[in-house]
N, C-alpha and C positions, 0 to 999 in steps of 0.2 A: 504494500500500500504506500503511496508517494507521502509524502509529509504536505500538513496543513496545518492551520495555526494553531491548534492544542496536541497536533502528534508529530513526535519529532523521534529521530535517530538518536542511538548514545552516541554522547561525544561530552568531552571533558567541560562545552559550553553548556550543552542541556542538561547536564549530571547537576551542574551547576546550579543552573534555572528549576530544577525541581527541588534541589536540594532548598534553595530559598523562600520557592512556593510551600515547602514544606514547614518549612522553622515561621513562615507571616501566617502561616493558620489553613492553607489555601490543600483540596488535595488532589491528589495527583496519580495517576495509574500507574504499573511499573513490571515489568516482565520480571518472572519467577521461573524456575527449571518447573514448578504443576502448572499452575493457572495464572491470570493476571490479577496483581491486586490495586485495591483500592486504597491509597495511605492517604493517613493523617498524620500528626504528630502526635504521640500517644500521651502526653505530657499535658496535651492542651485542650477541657474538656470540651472546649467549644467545636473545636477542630473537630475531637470524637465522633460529638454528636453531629456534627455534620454527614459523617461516612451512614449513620443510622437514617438521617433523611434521606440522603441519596437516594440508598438501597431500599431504603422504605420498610425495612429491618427491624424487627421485635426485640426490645430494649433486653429483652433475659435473654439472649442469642447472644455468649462473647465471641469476643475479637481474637484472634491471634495479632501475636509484637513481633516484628523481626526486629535483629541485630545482629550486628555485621560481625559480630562472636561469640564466644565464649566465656569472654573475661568482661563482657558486657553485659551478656546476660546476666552473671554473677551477681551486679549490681541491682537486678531487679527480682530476682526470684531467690531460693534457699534451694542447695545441692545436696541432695543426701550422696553417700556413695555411689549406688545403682546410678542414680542420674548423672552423673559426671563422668561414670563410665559409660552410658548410650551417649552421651553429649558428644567423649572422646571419639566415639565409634561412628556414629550419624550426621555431625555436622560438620561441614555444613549440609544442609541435604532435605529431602521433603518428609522431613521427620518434626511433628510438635510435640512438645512437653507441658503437661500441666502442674505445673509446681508451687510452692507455696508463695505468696507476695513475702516481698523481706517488709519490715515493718517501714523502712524509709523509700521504699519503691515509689520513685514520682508518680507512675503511670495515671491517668483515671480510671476512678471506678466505674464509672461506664465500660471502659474497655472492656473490664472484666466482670461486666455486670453484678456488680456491689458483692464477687464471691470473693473468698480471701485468698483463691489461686489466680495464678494467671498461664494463658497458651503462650508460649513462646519457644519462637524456633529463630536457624542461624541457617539461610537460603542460600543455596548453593549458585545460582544465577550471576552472570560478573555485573549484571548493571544495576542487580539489587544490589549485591552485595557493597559496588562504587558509590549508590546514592544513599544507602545509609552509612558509609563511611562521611561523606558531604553532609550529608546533613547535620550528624553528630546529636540527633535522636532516636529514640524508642521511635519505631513505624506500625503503628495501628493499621493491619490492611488484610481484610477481608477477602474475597475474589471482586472482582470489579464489575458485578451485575444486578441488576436492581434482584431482592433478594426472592428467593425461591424460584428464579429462572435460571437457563443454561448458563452454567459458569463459562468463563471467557478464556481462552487460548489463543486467541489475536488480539492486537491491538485494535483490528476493526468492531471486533465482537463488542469491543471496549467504548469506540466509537457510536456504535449502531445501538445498546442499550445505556449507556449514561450518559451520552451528548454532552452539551455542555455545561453540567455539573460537574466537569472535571476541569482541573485549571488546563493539566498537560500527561497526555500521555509519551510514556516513553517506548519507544517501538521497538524491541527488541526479537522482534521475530517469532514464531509460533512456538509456544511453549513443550519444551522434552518429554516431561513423565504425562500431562494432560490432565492428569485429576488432584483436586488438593491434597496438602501432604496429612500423611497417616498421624494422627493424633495420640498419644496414651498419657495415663495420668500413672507418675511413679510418687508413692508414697510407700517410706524407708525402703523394704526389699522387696516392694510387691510393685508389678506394672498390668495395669489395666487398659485393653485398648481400647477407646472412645468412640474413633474415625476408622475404619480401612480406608488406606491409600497406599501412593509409590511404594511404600515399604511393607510389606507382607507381615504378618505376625510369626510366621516360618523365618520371616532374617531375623526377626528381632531374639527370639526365642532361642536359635544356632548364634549369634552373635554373643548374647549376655549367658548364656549356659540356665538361664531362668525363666519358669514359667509364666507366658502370658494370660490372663484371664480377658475375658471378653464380656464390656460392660449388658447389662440386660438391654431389652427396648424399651422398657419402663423407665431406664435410670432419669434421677434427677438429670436436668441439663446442666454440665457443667465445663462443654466447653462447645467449641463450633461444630457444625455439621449434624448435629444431633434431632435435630429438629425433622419430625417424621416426611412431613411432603416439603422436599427442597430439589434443588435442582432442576426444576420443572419447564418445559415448552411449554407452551400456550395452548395444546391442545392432550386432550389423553394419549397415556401412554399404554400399550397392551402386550404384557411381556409373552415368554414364551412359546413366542406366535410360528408355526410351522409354515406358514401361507399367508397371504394378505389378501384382505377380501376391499371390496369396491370401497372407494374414498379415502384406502390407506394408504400412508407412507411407509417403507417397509425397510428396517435397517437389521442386517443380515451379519453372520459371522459365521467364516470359515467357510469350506464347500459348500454347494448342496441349493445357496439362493438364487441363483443365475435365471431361473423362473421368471425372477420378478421382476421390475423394474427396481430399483434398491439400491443405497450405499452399503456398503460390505464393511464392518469397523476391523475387518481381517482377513481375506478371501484366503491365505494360507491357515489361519487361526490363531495365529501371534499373537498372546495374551498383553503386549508392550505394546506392540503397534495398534491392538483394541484400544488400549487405556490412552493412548496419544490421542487417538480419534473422537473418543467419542462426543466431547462435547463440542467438539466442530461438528461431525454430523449432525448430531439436535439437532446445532444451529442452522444447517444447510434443510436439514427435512423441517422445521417449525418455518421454514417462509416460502412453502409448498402449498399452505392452507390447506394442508388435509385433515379431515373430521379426524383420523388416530392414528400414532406411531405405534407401527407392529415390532417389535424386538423379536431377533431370535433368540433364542439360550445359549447362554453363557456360561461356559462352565467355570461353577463354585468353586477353584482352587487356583492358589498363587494372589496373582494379580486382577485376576477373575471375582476375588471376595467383594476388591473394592470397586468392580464395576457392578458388578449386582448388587451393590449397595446404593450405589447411584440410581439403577435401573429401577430399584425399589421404591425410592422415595421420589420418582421422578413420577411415578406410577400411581404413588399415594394417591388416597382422597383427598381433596383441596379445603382447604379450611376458610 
């Protein structure tokens, strides 16, 4: 997509220019190795609450912070053992942590919707990583789409759902992993996973030598993604579909759809090159106008968990 006056290419002058729009209160879009997000300055509740307008986002729904490390985060959260060891092992990378606020944590409570943890993760993206280096705040930043719609993998996606309620997006080209990062909450020697994403509960589990538990559906909300119908197009979603019948869009995986007329999120079955796709597909079939997205099945393993998580609450009933 060419540049216009709120989408611009990284370069050491835009890094610049958002970095400042960021520190005056103002927010700004910004490429992530999952999705695109939305930043604010997480320091300044005004700002916060702006990302919540945008998005149009339910005040109990927290935020994830990035920073641009580890010995930054330190300053806002508390490290048990466990946690400093995933820290060591995942970031930077599409891994969040929900850990406890240090009691002097600038951030807003908004961010963290008045709980006494906060999401924070240390993004592996080089223009995330440069504009919170620039900035030299905590980044309050969501996915960048008004909320419960298809999360954003382009900066157009970014363009075409939050217009100009954004000062500036930074166009860092179609985002790697495709869906947001895998969330868990570690408290002392226990990890709980929240969110499935980029990262499997099989790496985290081979990587720390310890058992992950898997939060209920019921759980309290206590950190992003959790919220039952998110993700959503604009029109029903109908999983498991073997065929598509009259007035469907039909998005297909692995052999077998060639029947249909259809996007494929993997014509060989590549559960990576699914989870890259899929929220660009949404977005290509939601501006089709057809009465219902027919899904194939996805198989429930690996990286597959956290597309059928997606698929699931894309699918919910609508509130």
């Amino acid at each position: 997509m060419s540049e216009t006056d709120n989408v611009k290419k990284p370069s050491p002058e835009s890094i610049q220019e958002a970095a400042d729009l960021l520190n005056a209160g103002q927010l700004v879009s910004f490429s992530t190795e999952t999705v695109y997000g939305l930043g604010a300055d997480a320091t300044n509740d005004v700002a916060v609450a702006s990302i919540f307008e945008a998005k149009g986002r339910p005040s109990f729904n927290p935020l994830i912070v990035h920073v641009p490390s580890i010995d930054a985060a330190k300053e806002l959260v508390e490290f048990s053992p466990l946690a400093l060891k995933i820290a060591n092992m995942f970031w930077p990378g599409p891994l969040t942590m929900v850990l406890p606020r240090r009691d002097t944590c600038p951030v807003s409570k908004l961010a963290s919707a008045g709980l006494p943890t906060l999401a924070i993760r240390v993004p592996a993206h080089p223009t995330a990583h440069q504009l919170l280096t620039a900035c030299k705040c905590p980044v309050a930043a969501p996915s960048a789409n008004p909320s419960g719609q298809i999360s954003p993998t382009t900066a157009e996606h970014v363009r075409d759902g939050l217009g100009d309620k954004v000062s500036l997006i930074l166009d860092g080209g179609p985002a790697e992993v495709g869906v947001e990062s895998t969330v868990i909450a570690v408290t002392d020697e226990k990890i709980t996973l929240l969110r499935p994403g980029g990262i499997t509960r099989e790496d985290l589990e081979k990587a720390t030598g310890s058992e992950v538990a898997v939060a209920s559906k019921d759980s309290e909300i206590t950190s992003p993604g959790m919220l039952l119908s998110h993700y959503a197009p604009s029109c029903p979603v109908r999983l498991e579909a073997k065929s598509k019948n009259e007035g469907e869009a039909f998005l297909g995986f692995g052999p077998g759809s060639e029947d249909f007329e259809t996007l494929n999120l993997s014509p060989k079955g590549d559960l990576k090159e699914a989870t890259a796709n899929l929220f660009a597909m949404f977005h290509q079939l939601d501006k089709t106008n057809a009465k219902t997205i027919a899904v194939a099945s996805v198989p429930n393993a690996g990286l597959g968990v956290a597309i059928n998580d997606r698929l699931k609450r894309a699918a919910a009933p609508r509130g």
